[in-house]
N, C-alpha and C positions, 0 to 999 in steps of 0.2 A: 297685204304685203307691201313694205313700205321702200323694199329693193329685191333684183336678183341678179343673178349670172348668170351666164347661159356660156356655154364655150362650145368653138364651130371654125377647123380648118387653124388651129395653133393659134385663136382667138380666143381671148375670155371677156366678153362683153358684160361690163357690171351697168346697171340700169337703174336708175331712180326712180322709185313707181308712187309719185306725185304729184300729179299733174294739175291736180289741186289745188297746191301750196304752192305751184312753180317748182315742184320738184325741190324743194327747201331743205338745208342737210337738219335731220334731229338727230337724237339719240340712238334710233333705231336704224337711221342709214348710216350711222358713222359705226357702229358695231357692225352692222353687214357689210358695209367697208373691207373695213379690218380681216374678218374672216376671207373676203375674196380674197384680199392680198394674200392672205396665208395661203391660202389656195391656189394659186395663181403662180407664186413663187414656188413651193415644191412641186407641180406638177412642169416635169418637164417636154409635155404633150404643147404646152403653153408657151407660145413667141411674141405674143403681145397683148397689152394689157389696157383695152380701154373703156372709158369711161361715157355712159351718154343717159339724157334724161326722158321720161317716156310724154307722148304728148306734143303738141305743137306752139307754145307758149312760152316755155322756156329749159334751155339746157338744166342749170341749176342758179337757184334766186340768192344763193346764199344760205347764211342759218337760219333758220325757222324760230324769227322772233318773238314767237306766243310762246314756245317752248324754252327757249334759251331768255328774251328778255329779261322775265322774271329773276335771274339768276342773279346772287350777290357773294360780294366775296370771295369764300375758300371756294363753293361751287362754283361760281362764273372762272376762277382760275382754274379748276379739274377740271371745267369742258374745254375751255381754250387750250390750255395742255397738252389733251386729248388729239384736238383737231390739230394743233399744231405738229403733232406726230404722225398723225396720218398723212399729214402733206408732207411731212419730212418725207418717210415712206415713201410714197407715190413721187418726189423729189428725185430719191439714190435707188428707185426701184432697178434691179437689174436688168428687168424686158424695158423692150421699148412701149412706154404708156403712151 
């Protein structure tokens, strides 16, 4: 599991689960992202929305350059995109992140 959520008391705690990599954003946490916000945002159970990584090492390293380096081009512009819209997101989110 490379993220999760957990929600507790109008909290939805999204969690980076790699502590390995320094918890480094790839593919697979920027998709599970995503879905929390969606999640996060209709559920009106939910007052705040935050972000933290698992581990004692590091919150989050960044993007996960084994994964993302390689990229060129139209793909290195569709990840950057991507990430760029998740933080927009996470930017105009409606709760307090």
């Amino acid at each position: 599991m490379e993220a999760m959520m957990e929600q507790r008391d109008g909290v939805a705690l999204f969690t980076i689960c790699r502590p390995e990599k320094r918890n480094a954003v790839n593919f697979a946490v920027m998709e599970a992202l995503e879905g929390a916000l969606s999640e996060a945002e209709a559920d009106e159970r939910v007052k705040i929305f935050a972000i933290t990584g698992a581990g004692d090492e590091a919150f989050c390293s960044g993007g996960d350059l084994h994964e993302f380096g390689p990229l060129r081009g139209a793909e290195a512009k569709q990840m950057l995109t991507r990430m760029g819209e998740v933080l927009y997101r996470l930017l105009t989110f409606p709760k307090p992140t």
